[in-house]
KEKE-691693 format. One line per 10 residues: number of its first residue (from 1); for each residue x, z, y of N, C-alpha, C, O. Coordinates in nm, 2 decimals, padded with zeros to 4 digits. Last residue first. Layout:
# KEKE-691693
NUM	X/Z/Y/X/Z/Y/X/Z/Y/X/Z/Y  ...
END
This chain:
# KEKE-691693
219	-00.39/01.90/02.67/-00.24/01.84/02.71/-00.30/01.84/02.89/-00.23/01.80/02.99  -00.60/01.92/02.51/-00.52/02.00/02.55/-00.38/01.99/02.60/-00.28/02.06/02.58  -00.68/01.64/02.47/-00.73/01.73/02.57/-00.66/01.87/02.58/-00.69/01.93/02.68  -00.46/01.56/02.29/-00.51/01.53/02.40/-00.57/01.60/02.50/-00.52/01.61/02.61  -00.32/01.82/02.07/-00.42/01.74/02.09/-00.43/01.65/02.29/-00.40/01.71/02.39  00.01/01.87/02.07/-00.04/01.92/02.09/-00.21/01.80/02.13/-00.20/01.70/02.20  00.22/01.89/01.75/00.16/01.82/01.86/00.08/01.86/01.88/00.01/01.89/01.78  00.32/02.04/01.57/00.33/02.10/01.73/00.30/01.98/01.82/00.34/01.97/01.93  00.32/02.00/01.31/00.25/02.09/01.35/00.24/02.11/01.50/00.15/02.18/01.55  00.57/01.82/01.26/00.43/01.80/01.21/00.33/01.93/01.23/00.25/01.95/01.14
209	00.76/01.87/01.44/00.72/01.73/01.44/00.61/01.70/01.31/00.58/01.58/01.27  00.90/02.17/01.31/00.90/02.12/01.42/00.82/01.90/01.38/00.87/01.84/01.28  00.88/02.31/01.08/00.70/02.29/01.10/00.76/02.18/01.23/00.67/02.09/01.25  01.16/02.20/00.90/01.07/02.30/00.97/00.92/02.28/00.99/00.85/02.23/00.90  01.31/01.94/00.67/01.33/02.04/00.83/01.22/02.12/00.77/01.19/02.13/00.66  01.07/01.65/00.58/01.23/01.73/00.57/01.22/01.83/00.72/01.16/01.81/00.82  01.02/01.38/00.64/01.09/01.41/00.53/01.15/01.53/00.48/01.24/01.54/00.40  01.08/01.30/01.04/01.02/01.27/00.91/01.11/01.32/00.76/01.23/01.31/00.76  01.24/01.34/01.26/01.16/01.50/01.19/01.09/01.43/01.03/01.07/01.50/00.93  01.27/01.13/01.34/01.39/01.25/01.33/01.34/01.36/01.25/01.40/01.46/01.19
199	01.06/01.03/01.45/01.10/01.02/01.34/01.18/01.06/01.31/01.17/01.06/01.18  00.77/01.16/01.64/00.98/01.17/01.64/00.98/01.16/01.43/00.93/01.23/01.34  00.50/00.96/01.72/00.62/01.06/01.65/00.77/01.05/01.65/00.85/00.96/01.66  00.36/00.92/02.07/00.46/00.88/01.97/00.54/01.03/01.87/00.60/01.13/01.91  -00.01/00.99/02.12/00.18/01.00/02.12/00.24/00.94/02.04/00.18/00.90/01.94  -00.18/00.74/02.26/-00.13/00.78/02.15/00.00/00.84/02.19/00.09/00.79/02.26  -00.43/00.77/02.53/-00.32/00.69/02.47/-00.28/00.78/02.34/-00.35/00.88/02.31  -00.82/00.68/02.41/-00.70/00.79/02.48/-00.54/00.74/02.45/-00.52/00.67/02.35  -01.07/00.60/02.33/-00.92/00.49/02.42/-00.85/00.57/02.47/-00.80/00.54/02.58  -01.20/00.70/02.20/-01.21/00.72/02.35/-01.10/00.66/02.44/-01.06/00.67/02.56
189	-01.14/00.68/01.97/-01.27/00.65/02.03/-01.28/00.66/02.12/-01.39/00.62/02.15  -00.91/00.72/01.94/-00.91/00.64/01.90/-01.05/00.55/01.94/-01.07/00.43/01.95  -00.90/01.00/01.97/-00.86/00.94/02.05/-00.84/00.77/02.08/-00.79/00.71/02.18  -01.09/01.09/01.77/-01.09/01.08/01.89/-01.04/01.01/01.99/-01.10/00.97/02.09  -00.87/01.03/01.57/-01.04/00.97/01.54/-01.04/00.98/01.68/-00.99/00.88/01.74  -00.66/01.22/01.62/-00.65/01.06/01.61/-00.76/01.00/01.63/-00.77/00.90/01.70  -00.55/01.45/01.71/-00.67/01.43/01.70/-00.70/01.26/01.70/-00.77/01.20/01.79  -00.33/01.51/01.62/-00.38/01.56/01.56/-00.56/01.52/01.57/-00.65/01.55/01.49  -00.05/01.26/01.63/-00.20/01.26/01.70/-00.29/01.35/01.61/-00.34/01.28/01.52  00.15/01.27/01.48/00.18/01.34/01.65/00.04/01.32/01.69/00.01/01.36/01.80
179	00.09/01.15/01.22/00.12/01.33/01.30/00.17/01.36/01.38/00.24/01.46/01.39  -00.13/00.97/01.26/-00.19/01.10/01.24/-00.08/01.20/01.26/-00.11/01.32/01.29  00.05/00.73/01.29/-00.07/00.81/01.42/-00.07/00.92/01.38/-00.02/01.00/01.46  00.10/00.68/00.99/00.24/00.78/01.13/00.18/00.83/01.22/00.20/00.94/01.26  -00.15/00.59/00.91/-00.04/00.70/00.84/00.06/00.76/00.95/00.08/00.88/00.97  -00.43/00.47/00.87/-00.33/00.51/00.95/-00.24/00.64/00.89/-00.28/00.75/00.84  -00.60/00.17/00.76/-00.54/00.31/00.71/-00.41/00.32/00.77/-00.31/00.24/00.76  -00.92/00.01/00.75/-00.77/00.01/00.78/-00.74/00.17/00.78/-00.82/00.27/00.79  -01.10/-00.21/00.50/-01.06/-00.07/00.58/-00.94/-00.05/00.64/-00.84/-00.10/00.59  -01.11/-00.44/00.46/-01.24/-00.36/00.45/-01.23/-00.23/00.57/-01.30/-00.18/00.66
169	-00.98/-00.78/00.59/-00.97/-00.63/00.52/-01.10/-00.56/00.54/-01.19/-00.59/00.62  -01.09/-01.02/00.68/-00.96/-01.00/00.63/-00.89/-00.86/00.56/-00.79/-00.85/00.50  -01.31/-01.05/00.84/-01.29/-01.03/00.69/-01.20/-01.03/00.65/-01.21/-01.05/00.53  -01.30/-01.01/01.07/-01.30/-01.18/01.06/-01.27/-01.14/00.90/-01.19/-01.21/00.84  -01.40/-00.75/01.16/-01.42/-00.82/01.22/-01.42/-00.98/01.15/-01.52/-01.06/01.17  -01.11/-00.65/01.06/-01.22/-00.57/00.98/-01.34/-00.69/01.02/-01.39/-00.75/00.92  -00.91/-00.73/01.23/-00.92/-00.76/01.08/-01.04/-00.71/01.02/-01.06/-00.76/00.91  -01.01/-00.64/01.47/-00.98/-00.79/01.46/-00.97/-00.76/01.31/-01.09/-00.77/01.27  -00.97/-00.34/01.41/-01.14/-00.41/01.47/-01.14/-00.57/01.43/-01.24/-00.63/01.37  -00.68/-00.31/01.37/-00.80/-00.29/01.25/-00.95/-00.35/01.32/-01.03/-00.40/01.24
159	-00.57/-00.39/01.61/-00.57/-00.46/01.51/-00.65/-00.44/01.40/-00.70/-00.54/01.34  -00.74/-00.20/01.78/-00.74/-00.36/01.81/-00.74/-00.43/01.66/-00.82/-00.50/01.61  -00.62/00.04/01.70/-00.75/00.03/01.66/-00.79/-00.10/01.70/-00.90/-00.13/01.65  -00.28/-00.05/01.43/-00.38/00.00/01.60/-00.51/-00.03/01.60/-00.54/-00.12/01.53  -00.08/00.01/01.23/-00.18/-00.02/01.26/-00.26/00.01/01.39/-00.29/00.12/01.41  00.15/-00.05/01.09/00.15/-00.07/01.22/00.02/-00.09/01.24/-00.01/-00.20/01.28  00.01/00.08/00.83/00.18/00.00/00.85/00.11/-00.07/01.01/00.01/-00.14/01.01  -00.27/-00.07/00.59/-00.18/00.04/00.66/-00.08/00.00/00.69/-00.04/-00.10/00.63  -00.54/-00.20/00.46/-00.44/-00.23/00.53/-00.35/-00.13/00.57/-00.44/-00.07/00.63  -00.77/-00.28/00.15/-00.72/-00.18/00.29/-00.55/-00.22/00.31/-00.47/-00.26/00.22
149	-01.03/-00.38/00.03/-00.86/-00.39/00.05/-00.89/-00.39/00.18/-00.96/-00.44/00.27  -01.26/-00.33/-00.26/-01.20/-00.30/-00.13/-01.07/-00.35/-00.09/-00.99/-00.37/-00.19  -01.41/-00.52/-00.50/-01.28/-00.41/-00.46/-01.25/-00.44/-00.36/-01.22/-00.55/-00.33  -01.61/-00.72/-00.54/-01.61/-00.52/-00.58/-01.51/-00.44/-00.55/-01.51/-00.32/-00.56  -01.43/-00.96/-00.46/-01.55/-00.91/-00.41/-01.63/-00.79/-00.43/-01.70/-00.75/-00.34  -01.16/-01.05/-00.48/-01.20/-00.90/-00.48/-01.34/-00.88/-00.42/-01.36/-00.79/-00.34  -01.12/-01.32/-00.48/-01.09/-01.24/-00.61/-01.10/-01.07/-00.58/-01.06/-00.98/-00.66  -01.12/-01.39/-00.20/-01.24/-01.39/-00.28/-01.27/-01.36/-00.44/-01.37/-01.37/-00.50  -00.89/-01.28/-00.07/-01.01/-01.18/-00.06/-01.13/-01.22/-00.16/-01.22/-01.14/-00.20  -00.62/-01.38/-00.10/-00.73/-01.26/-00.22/-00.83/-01.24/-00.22/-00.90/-01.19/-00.31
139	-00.63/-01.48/00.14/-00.64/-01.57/00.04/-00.69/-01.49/-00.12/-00.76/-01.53/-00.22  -00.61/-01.29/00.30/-00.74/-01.38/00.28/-00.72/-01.43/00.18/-00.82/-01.43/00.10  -00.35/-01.17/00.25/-00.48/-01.11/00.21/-00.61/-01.20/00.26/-00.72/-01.14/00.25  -00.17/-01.37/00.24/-00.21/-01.37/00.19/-00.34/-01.26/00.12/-00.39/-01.26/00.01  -00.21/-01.37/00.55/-00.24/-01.46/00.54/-00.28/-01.44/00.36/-00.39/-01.48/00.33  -00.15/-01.14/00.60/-00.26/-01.16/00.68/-00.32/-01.26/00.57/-00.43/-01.26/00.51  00.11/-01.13/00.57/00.02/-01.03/00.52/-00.08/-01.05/00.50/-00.13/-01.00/00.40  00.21/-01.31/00.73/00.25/-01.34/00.57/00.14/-01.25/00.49/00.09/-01.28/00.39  00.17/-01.18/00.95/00.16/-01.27/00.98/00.17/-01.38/00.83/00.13/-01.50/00.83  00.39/-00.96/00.92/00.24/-00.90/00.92/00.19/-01.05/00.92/00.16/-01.05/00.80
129	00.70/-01.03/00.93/00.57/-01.05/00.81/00.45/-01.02/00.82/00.38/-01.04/00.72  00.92/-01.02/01.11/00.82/-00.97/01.11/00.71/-01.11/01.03/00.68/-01.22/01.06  01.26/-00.97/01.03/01.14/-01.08/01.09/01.04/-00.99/01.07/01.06/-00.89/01.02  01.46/-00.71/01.13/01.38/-00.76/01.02/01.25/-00.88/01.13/01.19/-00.86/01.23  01.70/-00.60/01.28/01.71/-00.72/01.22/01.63/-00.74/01.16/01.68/-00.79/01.06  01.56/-00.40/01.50/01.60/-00.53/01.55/01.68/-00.62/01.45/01.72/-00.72/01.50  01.51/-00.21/01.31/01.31/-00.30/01.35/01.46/-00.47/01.41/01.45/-00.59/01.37  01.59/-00.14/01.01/01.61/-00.19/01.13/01.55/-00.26/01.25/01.56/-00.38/01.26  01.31/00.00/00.83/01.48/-00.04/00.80/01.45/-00.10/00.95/01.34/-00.12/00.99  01.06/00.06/00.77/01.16/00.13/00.70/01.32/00.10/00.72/01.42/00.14/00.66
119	00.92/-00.10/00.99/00.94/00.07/00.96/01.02/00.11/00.86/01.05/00.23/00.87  00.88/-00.36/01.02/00.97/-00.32/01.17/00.94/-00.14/01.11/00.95/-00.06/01.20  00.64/-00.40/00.80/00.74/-00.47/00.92/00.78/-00.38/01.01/00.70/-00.32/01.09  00.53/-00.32/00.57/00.68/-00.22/00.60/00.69/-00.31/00.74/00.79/-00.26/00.79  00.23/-00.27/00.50/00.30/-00.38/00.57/00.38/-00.28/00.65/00.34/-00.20/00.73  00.05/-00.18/00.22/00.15/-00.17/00.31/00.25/-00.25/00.35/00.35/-00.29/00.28  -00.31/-00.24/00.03/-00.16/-00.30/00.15/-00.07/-00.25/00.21/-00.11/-00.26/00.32  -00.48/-00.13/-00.20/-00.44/-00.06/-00.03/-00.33/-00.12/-00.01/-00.22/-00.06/-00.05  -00.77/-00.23/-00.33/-00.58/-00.20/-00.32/-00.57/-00.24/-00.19/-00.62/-00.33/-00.11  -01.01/00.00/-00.51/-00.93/-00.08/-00.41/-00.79/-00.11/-00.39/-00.70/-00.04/-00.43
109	-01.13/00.03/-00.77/-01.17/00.05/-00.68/-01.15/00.05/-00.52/-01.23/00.07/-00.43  -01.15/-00.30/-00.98/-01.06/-00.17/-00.95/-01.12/-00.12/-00.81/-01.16/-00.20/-00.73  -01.17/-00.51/-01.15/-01.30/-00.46/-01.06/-01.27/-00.30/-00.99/-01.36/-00.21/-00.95  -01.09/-00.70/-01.29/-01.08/-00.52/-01.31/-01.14/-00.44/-01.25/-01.17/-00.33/-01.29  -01.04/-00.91/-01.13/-01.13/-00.90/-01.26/-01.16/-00.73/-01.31/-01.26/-00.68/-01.35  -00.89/-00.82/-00.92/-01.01/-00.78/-00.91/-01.11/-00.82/-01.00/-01.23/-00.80/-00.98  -00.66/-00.77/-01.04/-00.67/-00.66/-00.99/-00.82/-00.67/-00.96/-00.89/-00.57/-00.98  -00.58/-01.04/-01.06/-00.63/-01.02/-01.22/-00.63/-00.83/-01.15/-00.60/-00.75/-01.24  -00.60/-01.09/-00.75/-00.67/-01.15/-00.82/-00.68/-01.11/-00.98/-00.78/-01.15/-01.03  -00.29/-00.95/-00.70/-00.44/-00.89/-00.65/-00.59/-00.95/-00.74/-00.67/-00.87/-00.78
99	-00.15/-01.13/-00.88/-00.20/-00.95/-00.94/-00.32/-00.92/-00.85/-00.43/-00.89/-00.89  -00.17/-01.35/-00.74/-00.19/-01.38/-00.85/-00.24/-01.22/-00.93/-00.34/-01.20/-01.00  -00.05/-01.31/-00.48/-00.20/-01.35/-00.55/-00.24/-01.32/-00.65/-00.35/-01.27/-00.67  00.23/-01.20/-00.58/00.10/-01.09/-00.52/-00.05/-01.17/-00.56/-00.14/-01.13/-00.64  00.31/-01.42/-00.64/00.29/-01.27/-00.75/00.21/-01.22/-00.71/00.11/-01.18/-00.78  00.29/-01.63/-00.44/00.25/-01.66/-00.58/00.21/-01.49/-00.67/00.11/-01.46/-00.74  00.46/-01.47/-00.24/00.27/-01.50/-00.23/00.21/-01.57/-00.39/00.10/-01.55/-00.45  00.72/-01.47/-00.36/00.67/-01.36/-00.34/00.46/-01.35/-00.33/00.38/-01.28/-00.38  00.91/-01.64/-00.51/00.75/-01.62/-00.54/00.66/-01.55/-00.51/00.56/-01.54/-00.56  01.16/-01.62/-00.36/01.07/-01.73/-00.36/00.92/-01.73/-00.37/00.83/-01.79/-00.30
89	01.16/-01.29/-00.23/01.20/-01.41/-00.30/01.08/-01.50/-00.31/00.97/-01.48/-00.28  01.35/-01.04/-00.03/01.28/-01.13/-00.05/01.26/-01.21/-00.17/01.35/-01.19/-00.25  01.46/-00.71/-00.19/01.48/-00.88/-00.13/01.38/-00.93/-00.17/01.32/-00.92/-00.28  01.46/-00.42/-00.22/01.35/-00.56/-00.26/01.35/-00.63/-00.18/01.28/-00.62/-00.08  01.61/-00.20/-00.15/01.68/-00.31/-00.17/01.60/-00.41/-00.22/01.66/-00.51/-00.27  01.42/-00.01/-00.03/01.49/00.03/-00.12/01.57/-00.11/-00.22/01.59/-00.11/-00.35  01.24/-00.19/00.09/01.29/-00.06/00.09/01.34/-00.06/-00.04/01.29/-00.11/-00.14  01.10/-00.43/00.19/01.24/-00.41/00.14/01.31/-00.29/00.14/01.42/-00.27/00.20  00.80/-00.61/00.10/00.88/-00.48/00.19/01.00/-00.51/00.16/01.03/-00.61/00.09  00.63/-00.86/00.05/00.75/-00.86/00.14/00.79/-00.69/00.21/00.80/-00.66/00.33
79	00.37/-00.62/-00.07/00.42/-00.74/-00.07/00.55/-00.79/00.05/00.54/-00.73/00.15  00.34/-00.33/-00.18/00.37/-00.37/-00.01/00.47/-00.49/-00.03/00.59/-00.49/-00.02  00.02/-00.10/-00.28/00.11/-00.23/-00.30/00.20/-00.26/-00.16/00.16/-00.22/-00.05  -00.17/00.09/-00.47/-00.09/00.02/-00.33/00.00/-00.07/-00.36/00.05/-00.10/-00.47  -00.44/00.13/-00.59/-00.33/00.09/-00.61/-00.32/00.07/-00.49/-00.41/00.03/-00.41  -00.71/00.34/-00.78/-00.66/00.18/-00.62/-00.55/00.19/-00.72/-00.54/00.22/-00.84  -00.96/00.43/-00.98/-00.88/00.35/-01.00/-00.84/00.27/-00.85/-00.90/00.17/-00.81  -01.28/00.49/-00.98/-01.17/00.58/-00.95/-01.04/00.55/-00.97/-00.97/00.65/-00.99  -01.39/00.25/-01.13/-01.39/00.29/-00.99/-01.34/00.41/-00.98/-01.44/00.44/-00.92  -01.30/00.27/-01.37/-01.21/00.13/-01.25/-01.23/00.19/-01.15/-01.15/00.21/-01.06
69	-01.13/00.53/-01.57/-01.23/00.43/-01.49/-01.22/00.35/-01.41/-01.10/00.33/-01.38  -01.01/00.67/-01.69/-01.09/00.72/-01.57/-01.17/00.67/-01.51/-01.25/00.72/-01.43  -00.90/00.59/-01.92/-00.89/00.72/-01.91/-00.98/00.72/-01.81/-01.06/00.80/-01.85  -00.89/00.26/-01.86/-00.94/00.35/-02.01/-00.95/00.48/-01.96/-01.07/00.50/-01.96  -00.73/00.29/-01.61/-00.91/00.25/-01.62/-00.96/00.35/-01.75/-01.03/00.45/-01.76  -00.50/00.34/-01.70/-00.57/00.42/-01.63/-00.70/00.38/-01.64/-00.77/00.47/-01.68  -00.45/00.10/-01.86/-00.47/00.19/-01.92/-00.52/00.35/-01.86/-00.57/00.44/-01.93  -00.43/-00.12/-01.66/-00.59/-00.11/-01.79/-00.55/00.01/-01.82/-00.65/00.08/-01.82  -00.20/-00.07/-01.51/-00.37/-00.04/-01.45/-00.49/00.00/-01.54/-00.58/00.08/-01.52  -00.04/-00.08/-01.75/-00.03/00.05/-01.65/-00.15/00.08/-01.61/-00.21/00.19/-01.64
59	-00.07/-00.34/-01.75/-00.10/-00.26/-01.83/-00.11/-00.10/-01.79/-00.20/-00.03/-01.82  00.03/-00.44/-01.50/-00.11/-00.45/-01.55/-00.16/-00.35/-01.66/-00.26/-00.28/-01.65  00.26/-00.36/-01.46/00.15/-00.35/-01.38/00.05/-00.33/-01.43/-00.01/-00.23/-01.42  00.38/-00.53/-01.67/00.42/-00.35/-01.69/00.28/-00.33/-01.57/00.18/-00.27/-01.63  00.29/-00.81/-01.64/00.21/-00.75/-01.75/00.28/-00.55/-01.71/00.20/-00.45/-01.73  00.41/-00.94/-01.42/00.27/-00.90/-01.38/00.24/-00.77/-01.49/00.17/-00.67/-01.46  00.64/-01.05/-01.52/00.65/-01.00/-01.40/00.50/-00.94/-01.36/00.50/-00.90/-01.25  00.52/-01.25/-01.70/00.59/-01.10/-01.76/00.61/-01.02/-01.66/00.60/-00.90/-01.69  00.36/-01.40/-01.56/00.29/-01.33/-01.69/00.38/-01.24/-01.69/00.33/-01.13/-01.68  00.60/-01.57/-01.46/00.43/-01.47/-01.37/00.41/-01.39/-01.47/00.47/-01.28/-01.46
49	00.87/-01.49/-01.60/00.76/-01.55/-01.59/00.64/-01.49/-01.50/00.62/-01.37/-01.48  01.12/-01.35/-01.59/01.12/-01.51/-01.62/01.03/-01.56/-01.57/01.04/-01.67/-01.51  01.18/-01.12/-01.54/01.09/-01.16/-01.44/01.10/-01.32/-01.43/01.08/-01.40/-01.34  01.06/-00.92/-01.87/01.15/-00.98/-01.77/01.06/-01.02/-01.64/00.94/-00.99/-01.61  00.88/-00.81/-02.07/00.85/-00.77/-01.93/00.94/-00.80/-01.84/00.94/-00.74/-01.73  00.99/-00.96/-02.32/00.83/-00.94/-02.24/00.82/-00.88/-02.13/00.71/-00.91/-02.07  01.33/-00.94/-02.20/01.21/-00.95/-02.29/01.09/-00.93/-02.20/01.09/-00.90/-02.08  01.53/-00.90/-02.03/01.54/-01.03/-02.06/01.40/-01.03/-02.22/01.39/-01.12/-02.31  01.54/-00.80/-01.67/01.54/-00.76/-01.78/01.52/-00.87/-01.90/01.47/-00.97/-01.85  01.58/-00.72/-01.44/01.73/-00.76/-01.51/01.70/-00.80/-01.68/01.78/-00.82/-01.77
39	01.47/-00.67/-01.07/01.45/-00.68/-01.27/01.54/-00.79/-01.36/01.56/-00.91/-01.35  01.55/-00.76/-00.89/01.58/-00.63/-00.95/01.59/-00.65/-01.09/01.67/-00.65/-01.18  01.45/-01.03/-00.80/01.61/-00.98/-00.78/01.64/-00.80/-00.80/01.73/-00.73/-00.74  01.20/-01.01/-00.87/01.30/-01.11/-00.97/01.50/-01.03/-00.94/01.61/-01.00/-01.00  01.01/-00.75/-00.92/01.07/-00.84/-00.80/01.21/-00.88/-00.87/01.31/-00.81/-00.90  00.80/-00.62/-01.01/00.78/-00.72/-01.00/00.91/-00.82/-00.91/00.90/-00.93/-00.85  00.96/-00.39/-01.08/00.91/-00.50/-01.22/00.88/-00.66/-01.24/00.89/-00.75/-01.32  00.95/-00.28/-00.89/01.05/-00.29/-00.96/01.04/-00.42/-01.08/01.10/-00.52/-01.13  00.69/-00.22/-00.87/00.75/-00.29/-00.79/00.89/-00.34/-00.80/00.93/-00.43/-00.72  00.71/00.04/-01.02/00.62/-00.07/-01.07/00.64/-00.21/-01.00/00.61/-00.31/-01.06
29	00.89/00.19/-00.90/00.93/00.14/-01.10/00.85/00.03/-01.05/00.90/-00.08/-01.04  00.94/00.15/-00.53/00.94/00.22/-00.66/00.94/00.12/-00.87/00.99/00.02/-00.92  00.93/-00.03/-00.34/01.06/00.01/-00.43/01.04/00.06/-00.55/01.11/00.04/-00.65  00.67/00.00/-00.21/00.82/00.08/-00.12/00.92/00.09/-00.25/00.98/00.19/-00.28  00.42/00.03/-00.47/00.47/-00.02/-00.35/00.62/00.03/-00.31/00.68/00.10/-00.39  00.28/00.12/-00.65/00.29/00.03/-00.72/00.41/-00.08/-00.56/00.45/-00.20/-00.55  00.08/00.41/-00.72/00.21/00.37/-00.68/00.29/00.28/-00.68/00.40/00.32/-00.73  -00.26/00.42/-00.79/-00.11/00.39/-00.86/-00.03/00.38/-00.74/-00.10/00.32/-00.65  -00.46/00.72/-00.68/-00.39/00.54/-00.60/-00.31/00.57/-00.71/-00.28/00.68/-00.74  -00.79/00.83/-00.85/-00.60/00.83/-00.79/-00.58/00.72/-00.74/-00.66/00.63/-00.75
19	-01.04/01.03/-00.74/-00.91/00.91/-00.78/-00.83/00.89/-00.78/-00.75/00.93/-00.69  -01.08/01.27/-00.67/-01.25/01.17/-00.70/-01.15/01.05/-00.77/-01.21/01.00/-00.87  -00.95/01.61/-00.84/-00.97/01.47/-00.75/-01.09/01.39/-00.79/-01.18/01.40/-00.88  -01.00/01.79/-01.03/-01.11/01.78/-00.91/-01.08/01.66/-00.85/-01.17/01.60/-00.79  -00.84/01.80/-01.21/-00.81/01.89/-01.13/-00.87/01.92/-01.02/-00.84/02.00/-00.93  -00.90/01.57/-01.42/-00.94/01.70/-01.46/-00.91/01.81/-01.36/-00.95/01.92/-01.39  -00.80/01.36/-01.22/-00.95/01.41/-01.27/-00.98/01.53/-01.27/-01.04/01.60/-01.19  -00.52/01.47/-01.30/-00.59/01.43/-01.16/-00.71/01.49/-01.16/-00.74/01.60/-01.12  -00.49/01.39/-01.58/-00.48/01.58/-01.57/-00.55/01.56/-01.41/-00.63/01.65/-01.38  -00.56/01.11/-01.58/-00.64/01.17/-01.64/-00.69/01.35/-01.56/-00.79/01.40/-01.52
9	-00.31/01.03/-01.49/-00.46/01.00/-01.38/-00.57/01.12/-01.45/-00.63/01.20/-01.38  -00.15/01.10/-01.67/-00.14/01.18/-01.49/-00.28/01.17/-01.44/-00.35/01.25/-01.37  -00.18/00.99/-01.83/-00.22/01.10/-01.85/-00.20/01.17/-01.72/-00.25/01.28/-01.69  -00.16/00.69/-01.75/-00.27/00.75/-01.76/-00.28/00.90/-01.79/-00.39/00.95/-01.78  00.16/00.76/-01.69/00.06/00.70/-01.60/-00.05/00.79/-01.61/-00.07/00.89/-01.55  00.22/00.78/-01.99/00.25/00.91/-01.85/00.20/00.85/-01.74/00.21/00.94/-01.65  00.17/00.52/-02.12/00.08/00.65/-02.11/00.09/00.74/-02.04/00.00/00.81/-02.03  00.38/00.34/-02.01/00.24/00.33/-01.95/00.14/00.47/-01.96/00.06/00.51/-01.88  00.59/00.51/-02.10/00.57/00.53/-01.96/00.43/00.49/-01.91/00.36/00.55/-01.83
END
């Protein structure tokens, strides 16, 4: 599996991309690995230990590097999400530190944050974590002084100015704005209000709720 990674990153390259992001967030394998109340597993890649709960990651990472490089090498990640059944747990700011930091011996070309608060599941029973987010992306920040880290997941041009502002992130990255706001940059510069997307349309259907918003000034 770690080499169907790198050979993906690889055929990437070879197809003109500048890099790949690993997928290492929202539930998926790699995030799987890391979260004690999934991982079942009872050899070198159990979730007995930091070390074994870190090493399928890591290795995955070095072996993309080998093939492509560090600087064409992110990763995402989404410390306290719970998609797809990732319960909380005790070590959660221990793990993440701990990978963002052997993420920036690696000198990797960024890792991009997603903060699920109040978007993948129930906004009225999930606490709100951006505030856990925050906190442990300062606490990375000085194990990534060559690698970027970006933010996405409720993001507004206030909130990215305040984090970009007090060092707490490099870049912020908007993902829902952009498809009911076709013209987002703009609007974003000109203090125009934002539509709201219909989530009804996310994943699936027609052109309806990703084609038919209509720009600001044409409204």
């Amino acid at each position: 599996m770690v080499g169907d990674f790198a050979t993906a990153a690889a055929n990437a390259i070879d197809a003109g991309f500048d890099g790949v992001e690993i997928h290492g967030a929202n539930g998926y394998l790699l995030e799987q690995f890391l979260n004690p109340t999934v991982n079942d597993r009872t050899d070198r890649y159990s979730a007995d230990t930091l070390e074994n709960r870190l090493r399928f990651v890591l290795e995955v990472v070095d072996a993309v590097i080998a093939r492509i490089g560090a600087q064409r090498t992110g990763i995402r990640l989404s410390p306290f999400g719970k998609l797809f059944d990732m319960a909380h747990y005790d070590a959660i700011e221990e793990t993440y530190a701990a990978l963002m930091a052997a993420l920036g011996r690696r000198r990797i070309a960024y890792v991009h944050i997603m903060d699920q608060t109040g978007f993948f599941y129930d906004e009225g029973s999930t606490v709100p974590v951006s505030d856990r987010i925050h906190a442990l992306m300062r606490q990375a920040r000085p194990h990534l002084s060559t690698t970027a880290l970006i933010l996405a997941g409720g993001m507004t041009r206030e909130r990215a100015e305040t984090l970009i502002a007090d060092g707490t992130i490099d870049l912020a990255a908007f993902g829902q704005p952009f498809i009911s706001n076709p013209d987002l940059v703009a609007r974003l510069q000109n203090g125009w209000p934002l539509a709201t997307p219909d989530r009804a349309t996310y994943y699936g259907g027609d052109t309806k709720g990703f084609v038919d918003y209509p720009a600001f000034e044409d409204q």
